[in-house]
C-alpha positions as CSV (number, residue, x, y, z in Angstrom):
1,X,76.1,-24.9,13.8
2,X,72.8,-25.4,15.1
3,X,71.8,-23.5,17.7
4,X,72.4,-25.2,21.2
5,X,69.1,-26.8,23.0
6,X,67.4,-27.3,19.7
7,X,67.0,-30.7,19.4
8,X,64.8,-31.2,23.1
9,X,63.0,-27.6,21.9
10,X,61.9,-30.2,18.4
11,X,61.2,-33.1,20.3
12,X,58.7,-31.4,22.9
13,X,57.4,-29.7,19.2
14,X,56.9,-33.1,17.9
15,X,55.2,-34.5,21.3
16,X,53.0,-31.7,21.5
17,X,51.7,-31.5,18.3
18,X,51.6,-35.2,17.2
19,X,53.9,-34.2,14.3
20,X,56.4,-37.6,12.7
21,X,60.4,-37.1,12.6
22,X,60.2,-39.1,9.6
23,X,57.8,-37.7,7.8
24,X,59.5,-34.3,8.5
25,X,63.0,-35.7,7.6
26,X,61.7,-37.1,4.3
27,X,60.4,-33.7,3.2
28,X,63.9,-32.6,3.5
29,X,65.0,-35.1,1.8
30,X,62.9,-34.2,-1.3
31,X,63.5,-30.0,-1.1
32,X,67.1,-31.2,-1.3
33,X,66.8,-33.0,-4.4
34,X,64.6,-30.2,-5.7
35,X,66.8,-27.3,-4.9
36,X,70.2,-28.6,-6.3
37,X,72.1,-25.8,-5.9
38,X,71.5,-23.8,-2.8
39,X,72.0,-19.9,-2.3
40,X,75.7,-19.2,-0.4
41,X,75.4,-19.3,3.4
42,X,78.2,-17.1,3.0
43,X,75.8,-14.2,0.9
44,X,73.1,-14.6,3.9
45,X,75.7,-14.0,6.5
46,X,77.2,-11.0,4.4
47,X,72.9,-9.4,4.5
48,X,73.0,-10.1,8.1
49,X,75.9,-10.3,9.9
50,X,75.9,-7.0,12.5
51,X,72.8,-5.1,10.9
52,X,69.5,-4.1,12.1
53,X,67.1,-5.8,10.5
54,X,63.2,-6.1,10.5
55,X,61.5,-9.1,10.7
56,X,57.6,-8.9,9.3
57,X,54.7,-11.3,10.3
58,X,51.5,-11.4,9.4
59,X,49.6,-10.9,12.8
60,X,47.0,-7.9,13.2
61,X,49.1,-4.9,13.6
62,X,50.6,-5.6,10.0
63,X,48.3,-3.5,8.9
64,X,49.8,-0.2,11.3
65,X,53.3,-1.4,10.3
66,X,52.7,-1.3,6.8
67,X,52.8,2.9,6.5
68,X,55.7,2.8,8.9
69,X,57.8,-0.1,6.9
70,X,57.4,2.4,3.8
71,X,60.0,5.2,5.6
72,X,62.6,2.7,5.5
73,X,63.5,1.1,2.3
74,X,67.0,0.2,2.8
75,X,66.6,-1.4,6.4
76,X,66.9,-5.6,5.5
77,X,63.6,-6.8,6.3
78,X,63.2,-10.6,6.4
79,X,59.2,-11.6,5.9
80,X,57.0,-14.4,6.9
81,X,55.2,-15.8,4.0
82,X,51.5,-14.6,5.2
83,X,52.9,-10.9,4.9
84,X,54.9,-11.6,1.8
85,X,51.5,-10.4,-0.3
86,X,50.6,-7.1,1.9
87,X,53.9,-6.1,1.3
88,X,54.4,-5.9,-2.3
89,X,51.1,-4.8,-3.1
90,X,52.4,-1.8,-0.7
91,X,55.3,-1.8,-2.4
92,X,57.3,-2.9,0.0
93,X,60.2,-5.7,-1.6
94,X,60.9,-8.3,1.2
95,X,64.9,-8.8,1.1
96,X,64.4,-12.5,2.5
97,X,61.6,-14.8,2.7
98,X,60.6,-17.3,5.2
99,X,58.3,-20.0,4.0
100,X,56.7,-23.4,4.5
101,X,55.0,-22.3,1.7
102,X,51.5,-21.8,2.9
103,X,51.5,-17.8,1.7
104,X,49.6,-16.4,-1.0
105,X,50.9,-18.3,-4.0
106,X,51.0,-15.6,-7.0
107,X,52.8,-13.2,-4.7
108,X,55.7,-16.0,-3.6
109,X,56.2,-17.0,-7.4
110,X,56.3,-13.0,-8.4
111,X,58.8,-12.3,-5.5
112,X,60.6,-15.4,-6.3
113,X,61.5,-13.9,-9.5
114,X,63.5,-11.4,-8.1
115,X,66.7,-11.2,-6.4
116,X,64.9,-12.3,-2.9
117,X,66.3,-14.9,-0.9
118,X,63.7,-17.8,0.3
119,X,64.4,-19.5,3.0
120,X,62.3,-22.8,2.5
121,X,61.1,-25.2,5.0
122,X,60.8,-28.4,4.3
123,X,58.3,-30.4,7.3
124,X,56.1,-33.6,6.9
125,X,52.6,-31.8,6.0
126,X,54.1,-29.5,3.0
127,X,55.6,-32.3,1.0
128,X,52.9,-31.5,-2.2
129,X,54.2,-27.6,-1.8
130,X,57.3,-28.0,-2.1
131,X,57.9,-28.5,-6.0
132,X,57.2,-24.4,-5.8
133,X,61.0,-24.3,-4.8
134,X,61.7,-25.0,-8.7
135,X,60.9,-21.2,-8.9
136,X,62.5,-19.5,-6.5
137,X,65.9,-17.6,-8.2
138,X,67.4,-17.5,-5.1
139,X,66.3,-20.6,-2.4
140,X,67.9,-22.0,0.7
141,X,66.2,-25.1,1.9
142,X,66.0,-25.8,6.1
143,X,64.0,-28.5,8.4
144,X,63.7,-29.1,12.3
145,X,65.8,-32.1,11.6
146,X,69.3,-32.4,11.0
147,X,71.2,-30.7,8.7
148,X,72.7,-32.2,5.1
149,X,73.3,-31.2,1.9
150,X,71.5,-27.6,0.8
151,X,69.6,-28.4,3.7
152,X,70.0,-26.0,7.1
153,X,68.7,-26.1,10.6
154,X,68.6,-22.3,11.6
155,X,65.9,-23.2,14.1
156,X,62.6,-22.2,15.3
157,X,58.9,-23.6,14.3
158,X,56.4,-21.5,12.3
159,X,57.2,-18.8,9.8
160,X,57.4,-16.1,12.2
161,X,59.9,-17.0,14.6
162,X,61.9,-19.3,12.1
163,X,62.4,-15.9,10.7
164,X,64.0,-14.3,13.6
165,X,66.0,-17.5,14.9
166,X,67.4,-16.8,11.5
167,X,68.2,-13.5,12.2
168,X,69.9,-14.9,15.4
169,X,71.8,-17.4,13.5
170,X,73.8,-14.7,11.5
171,X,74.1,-12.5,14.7
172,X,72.0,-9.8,13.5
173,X,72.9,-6.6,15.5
174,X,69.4,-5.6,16.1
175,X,66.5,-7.4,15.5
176,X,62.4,-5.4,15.6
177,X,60.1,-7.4,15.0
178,X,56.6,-5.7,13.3
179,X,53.1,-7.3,13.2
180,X,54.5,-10.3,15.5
181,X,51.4,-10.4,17.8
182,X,51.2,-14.2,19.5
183,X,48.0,-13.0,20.7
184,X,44.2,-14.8,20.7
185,X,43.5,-12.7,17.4
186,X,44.4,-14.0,14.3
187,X,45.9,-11.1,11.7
188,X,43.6,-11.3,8.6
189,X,47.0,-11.8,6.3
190,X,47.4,-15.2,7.9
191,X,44.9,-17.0,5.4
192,X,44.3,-19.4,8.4
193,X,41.0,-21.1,7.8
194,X,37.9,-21.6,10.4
195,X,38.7,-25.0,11.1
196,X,41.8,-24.2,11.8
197,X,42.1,-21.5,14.3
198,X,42.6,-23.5,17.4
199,X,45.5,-25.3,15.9
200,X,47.2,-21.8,14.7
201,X,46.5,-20.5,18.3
202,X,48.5,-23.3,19.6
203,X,51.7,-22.6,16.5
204,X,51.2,-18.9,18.0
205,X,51.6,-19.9,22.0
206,X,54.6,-22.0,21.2
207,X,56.6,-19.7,18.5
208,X,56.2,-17.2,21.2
209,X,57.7,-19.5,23.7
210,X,60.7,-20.5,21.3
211,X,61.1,-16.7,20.6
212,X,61.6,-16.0,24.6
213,X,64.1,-19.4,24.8
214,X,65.9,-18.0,22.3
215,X,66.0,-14.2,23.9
216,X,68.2,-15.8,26.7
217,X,70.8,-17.5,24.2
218,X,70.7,-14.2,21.4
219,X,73.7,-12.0,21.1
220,X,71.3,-9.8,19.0
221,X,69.7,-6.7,20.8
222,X,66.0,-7.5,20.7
223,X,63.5,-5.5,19.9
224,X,59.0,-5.6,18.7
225,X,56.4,-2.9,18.2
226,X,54.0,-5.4,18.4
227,X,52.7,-7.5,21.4
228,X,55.1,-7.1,24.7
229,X,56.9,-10.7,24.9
230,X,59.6,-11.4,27.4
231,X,63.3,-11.0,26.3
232,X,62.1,-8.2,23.4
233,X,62.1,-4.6,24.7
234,X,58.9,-3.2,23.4
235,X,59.5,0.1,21.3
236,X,57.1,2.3,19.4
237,X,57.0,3.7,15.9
238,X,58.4,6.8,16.9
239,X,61.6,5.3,18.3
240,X,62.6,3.2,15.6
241,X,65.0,6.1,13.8
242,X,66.7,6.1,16.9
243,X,66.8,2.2,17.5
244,X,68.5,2.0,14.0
245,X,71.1,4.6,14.2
């Protein structure tokens, strides 16, 4: 079920950024005819359901994470696309991946490969991406929209915070978030262009928002070593084998 107060949450998304429902709802409409079959619900709930789990961005302290994510192999770690690349070439396998597909290309068709889940989001502006899907071994399609089909609505707006409303979703015991920064710096995984910084300033302000709407309505414990952000208790490195136990 989708999570409750998401459809005003996409309609002040779609307001504020000039984005088209049916442009958006047509993308889904294609993933779903490109995926076919669509990984279990059931098999993401069973990775989730009561677990700690990490969820990786791509903002600037990725790069102090990295080391740290290294000590704990076995801890599920769900990954925006931008990190997806940092990651492996750390060697560092993402268990799921959250994508609009804008991430480093090579590294989301050599992860798809593997037994990695994709979660992929079909939205108005990624329509030419999405054919990429065709690749993943293991794919889940989702959009802002409503749900149908292979198609989900987990919730949530850019990679990042898709990737913990996820998380949510499948009532994740404990969620830390690592190199989540929704600050005025952009993190130099993020592959954002010039031209585009203002715009992926704005994506920033308002996951960040969604992520402390959704802090009030969680039954997961919340948790980031990254920027302080309302609703997420701010932890550092050095607490995290304790967090986990």
């Amino acid at each position: 079920m989708m999570i409750s107060g998401w459809n005003k949450k996409y309609s002040e998304i779609l307001k504020e950024f000039k984005y088209n429902e049916k442009q958006d709802a047509e993308s889904a409409i294609i993933l779903d005819s490109i995926l076919r079959e669509s990984v279990s619900i059931k098999k993401i709930n069973n990775l989730i359901k009561g677990k700690t789990v990490f969820v990786v961005g791509a903002g600037p302290s990725l790069s102090l994470a990295i080391p740290v994510l290294k000590n704990f192999k076995t801890t599920l770690k769900i990954v925006a696309d931008s990190a997806v690349k940092p990651l492996v070439e750390n060697g560092i396998k993402p268990d799921i991946v959250v994508t609009d597909l804008d991430g480093d290309k090579d590294s989301l068709l050599r992860v798809g490969k593997t037994n990695s889940i994709f979660v992929v989001h079909a939205h108005g502006d990624n329509i030419a991406k999405l054919c990429l899907a065709e690749n993943f071994k293991n794919c889940v399609g989702t959009t802002q929209t409503k749900s149908f089909k292979n198609i989900q609505n987990f919730g949530g707006f850019t990679d990042g915070d898709r990737a913990v409303f996820l998380a949510s979703y499948f009532e994740a015991k404990k969620i830390i978030l690592f190199g989540m920064d929704f600050g005025k710096r952009i993190g130099k995984y993020s592959q954002t262009k010039p031209r585009d910084r203002k715009i992926k300033l704005r994506k920033l302000r308002k996951a960040k928002l969604l992520l402390e709407w959704l802090s009030k309505k969680t039954r997961s414990q919340l948790f980031t070593t990254s920027t302080p952000m309302t609703g997420f208790k701010k932890i550092s490195y050095r607490e995290l084998d304790i967090i986990i136990t």
